[in-house]
N, C-alpha and C positions, 0 to 999 in steps of 0.2 A: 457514505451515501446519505439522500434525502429521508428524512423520518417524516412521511405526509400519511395522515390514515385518520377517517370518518364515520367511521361505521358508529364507533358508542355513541358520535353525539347526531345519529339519526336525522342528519340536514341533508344529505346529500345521498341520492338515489339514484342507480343506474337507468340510463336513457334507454329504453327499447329497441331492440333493433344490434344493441351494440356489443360485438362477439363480444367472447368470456376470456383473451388471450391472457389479463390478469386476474384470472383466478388461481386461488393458491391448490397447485399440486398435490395429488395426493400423498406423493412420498416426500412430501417438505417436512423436514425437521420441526418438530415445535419451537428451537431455540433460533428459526430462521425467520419468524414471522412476529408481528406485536400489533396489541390491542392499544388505544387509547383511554383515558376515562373520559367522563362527557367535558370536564373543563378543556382537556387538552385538544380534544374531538373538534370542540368550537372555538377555540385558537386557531387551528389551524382551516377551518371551513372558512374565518375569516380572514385569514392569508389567501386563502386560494384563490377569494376571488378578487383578488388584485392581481391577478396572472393570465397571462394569455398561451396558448399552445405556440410552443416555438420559442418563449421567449427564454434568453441566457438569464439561468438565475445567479451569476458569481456574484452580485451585488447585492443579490436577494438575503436580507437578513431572517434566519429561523430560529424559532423557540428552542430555548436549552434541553427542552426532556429531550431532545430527538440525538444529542450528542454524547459522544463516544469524549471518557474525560481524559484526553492526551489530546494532544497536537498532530497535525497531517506528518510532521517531520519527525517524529517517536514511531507513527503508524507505521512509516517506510518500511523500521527496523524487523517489523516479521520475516521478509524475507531474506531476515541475515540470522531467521532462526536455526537454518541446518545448514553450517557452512562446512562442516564435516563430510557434507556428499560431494567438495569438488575438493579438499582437500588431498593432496597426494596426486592428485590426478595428473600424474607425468607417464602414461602410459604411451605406448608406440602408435596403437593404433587410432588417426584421426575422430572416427564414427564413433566410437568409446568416449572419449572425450564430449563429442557432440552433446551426445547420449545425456553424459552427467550433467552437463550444463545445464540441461532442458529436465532433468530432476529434482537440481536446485530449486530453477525456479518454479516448480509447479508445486513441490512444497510448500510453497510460503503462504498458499492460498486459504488453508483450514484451519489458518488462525484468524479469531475473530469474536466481538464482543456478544452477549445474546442480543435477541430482538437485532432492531432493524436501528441503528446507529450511527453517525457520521463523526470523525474525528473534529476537531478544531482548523477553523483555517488559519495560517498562519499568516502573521502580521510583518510588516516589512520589516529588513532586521533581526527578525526571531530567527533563532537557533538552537538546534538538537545536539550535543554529542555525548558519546558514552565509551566505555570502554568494556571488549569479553574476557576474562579471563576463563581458558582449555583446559581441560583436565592432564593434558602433557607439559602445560607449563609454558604452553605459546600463547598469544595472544591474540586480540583483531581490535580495529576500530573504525569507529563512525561519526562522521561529521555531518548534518543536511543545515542547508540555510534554504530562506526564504529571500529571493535573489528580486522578484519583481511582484508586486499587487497591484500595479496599475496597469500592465498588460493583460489582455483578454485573451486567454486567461491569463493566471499566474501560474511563475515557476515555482519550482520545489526543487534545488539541487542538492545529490547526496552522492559520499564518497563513503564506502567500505573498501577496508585493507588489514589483510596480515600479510604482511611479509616474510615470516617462519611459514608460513602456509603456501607461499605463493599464488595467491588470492586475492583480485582487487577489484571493484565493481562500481561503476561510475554511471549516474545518470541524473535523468530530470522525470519533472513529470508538471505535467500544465495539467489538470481537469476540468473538465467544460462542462457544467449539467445546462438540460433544457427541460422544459416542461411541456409531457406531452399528452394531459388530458389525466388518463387515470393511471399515466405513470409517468415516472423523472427516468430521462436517461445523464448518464454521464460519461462523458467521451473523454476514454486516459491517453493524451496526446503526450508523446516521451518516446524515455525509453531508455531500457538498462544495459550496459555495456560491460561484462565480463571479459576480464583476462584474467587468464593461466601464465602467473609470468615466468613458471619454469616451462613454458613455452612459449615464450616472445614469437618463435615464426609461426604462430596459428594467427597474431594480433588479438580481433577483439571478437568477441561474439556478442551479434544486439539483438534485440528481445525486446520486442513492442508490447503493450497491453491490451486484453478484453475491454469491452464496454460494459458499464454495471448500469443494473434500473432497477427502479424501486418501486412493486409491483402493486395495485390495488390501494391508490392513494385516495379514493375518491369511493369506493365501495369497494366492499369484502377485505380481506383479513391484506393485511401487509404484508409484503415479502422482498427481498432482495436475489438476484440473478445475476449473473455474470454470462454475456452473454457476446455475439461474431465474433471474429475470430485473432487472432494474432501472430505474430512473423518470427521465426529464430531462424539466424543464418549466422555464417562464417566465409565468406567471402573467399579469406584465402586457404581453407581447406576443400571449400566447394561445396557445404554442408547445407543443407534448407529445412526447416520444419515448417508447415502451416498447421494450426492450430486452432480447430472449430468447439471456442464454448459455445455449448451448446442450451439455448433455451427453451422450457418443457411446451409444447402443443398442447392444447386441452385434451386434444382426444390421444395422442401419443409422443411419443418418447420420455425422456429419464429426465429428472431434476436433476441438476449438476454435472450432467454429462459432459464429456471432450473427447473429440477425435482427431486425429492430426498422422499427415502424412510426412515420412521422414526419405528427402531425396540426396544424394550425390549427382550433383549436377542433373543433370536431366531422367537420371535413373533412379526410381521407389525404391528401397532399400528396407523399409519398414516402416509401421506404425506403433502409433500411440493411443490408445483409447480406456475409457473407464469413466471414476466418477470422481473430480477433484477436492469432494468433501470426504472420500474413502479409498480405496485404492484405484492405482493408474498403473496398469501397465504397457508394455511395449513388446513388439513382437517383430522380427525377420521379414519381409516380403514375401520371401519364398515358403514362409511357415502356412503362409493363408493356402498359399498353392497345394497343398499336404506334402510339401516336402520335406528335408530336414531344419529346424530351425525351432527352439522352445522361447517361449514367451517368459519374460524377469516381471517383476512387479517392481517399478518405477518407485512407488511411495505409497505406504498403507497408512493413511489420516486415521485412522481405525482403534492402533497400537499407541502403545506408551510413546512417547518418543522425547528424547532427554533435549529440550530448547534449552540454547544458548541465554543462560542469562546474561545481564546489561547491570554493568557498574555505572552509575552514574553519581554527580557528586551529590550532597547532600541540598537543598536548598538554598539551605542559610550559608552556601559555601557559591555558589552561582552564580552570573553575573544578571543584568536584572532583563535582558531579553533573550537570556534561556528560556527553551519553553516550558519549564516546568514551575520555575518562578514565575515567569508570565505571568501564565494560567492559572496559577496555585492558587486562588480564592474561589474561581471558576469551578476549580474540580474538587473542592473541597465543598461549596455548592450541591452539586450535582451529587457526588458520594453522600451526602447527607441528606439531599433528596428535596432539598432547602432550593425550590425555582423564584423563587423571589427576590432571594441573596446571588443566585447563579445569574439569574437575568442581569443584575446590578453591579455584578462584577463583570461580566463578557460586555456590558455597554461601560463598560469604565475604560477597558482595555480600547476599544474599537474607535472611544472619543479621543482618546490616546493618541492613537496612530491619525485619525484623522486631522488633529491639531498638528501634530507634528509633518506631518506632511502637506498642511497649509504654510507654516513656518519655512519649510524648505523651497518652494513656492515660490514664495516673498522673497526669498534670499536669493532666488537662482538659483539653488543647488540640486546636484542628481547626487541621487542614493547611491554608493560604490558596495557592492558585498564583500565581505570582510574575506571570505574563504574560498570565495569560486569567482571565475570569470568567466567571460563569452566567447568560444572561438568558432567561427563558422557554424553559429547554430546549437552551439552544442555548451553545455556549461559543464566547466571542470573547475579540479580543484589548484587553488593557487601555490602547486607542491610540484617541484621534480622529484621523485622517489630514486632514490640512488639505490645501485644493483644490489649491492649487499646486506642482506638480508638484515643485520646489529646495525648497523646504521640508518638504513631506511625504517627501521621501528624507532629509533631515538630521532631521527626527521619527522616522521607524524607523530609522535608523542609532544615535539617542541611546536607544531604547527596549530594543532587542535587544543593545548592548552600550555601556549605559552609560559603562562604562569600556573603551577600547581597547583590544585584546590590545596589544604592543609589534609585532609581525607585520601589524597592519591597515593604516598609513595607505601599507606600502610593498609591497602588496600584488596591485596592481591587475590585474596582468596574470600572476598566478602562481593554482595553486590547491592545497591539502593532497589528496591524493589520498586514497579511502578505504582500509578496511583491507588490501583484496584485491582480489581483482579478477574475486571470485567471483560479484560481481552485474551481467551485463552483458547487451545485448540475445542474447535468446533466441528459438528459436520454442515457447513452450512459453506453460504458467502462472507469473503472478505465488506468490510465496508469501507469507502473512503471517497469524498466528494470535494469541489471545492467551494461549497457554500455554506453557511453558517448562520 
């Protein structure tokens, strides 16, 4: 998300009159909010006022402190931190299944870097992939490219898959921020498509995203929200969740809250409710009624919880629009805290891509993405996954890297750590926008 905030460098005063909807909560995490100093304070008071309320900022170029040092297509990977909760998941009953789906992904949310940070946008061409190695000795992998930047917005397409696990999760994601005064919203246009392929007749389960805003850009302290609502369904089991992030009133409700109703076709069956920076649980329909029916606890952000680490290759082993070579001056930059060398590296990269895409221009040429294509809307990966399990892992092993780093076949039980160590569970908000 947007990193906008003016308060240290004392230019910009709240207008009279104008409620306090972004004022920072009292139950907001201190690692959910950030202060500026007076230099960054007046960068950004003089960005701001090159902006109008309404307007799309994907073009809008932002100051380095405000960014998170990975790429949008690394950030994806949080929600492939507990793949273990759909794991196995070949049980009888439809709602069960639902169930887990809808614990996956609400997991993935309470990872997140301190303060108020936005990943990198990524650059045409740029590419994320990585490999898990399981403590049982199976596997998963992940592929995301950056399929379009010149559409309003841009995509993000990503494919996770184990095949030992019968786990596979396909989607996009476009983010659209606007500027709306004394906050940025960001509209996550996508969406994630799980399948259980030791249950092909369920097909797919899709799962739309919350909207994120970045609260108190213009006075009082910073913060990030996640905030209306989003959709899980299953079409051919008949399963629906709605899903209301919830954002805090000044005078009441909960920072971080969600509530969300769980139906069988036109019949409530249960909810979900709590706080997605600490636990969530779910409860029976008829439990509200006081009848028989106990409440689980969905996912406690709270507790230890052992994430999936990401093998990735090593740099110097990379091709040169991975994102981590990309960026690799970028976020060596930023980790050192060195905004002058950061700046001069994200406008090195950005002059890049814009020459090159004048170059193609000239020539007549469209960008083809290397790993996904378009089918009716929807972007998937350029793979038929064949049934059997040893083969379909040696099918995306030869698809996502053709050629082997030198670092992969001895690899197994090691993994590239990322850049920092700035993104890790939180109780706050996710961040992720798509401007820069």
């Amino acid at each position: 998300m947007m990193g906008l905030f003016n308060q240290a460098a004392q230019k910009v005063y709240k207008p009279r009159g104008v409620p306090d909807e972004d004022k920072v909560p009292d139950d907001t995490e201190p690692d959910d909010t950030s202060i500026l100093d007076e230099n960054e304070g007046s960068i950004i008071a003089s960005l701001i006022s090159q902006l109008r309320v309404g307007m799309d900022l994907h073009k809008v170029t932002f100051p380095t402190f405000v960014l998170e040092p990975r790429s949008m297509l690394e950030r994806i990977t949080d929600f492939m931190s507990h793949p273990d909760l759909l794991f196995g998941q070949n049980c009888d009953d439809p709602e069960e299944r639902f169930i887990r789906v809808l614990q996956y992904y609400l997991a993935g949310w309470h990872i997140k870097p301190k303060g108020v940070k936005k990943p990198y946008n990524p650059v045409l061409g740029e590419f994320f992939r990585c490999r898990y190695d399981y403590p049982d000795g199976t596997r998963g992998f992940y592929i995301a490219e950056q399929g379009n930047v010149v559409a309003s917005p841009p995509i993000s397409a990503f494919y996770y898959v184990s095949p030992a696990n019968k786990v596979c999760v396909i989607g996009e994601l476009r983010p659209k921020s606007k500027f709306l005064g004394n906050s940025v919203s960001t509209t996550m246009e996508g969406e994630n498509r799980v399948y259980l392929l030791g249950r092909p007749e369920d097909k797919e389960y899709v799962i739309s995203m919350p909207n994120m805003y970045a609260r108190g850009i213009l006075w009082g302290k910073m913060f990030l929200e996640l905030g209306d609502s989003c959709m899980a369904k299953n079409e051919q089991t008949g399963h629906y969740a709605d899903i209301q992030f919830k954002t805090k009133g000044y005078f009441s409700g909960t920072y971080n809250a969600i509530q969300g109703r769980i139906r069988h076709g036109n019949v409530e069956t249960g909810e979900i409710y709590g706080k997605w920076s600490a636990v969530m649980e779910a409860r029976p329909a008829d439990a509200r009624a006081g009848m028989q029916g106990e409440k689980r606890v969905l996912f406690d952000a709270t507790k230890e919880h052992n994430i999936a680490p990401k093998w990735v290759a090593p740099e110097e082993e990379q091709e040169p629009n991975e994102s981590r070579r990309l960026w690799s001056k970028l976020t060596k930059a930023i980790i050192a805290k060195d905004m002058d060398a950061a700046t001069e590296a994200k406008t090195a990269v950005e002059e890049s891509q814009r020459e090159q895409r004048r170059r193609m221009e000239e020539r007549g040429e469209v960008h083809v993405p290397r790993f996904f294509h378009e089918r009716a809307g929807r972007w998937e990966p350029k793979l038929q996954l064949p049934s059997d399990p040893q083969e379909a892992e040696q099918a995306v092993e030869n698809f996502i890297w053709p050629v082997r780093p030198p670092s992969y076949s001895s690899s197994s039980s090691s993994s590239s750590p990322p850049p920092s160590s700035s993104s890790h569970p939180q109780q706050g908000p996710s961040s992720s926008s798509s401007s820069s």
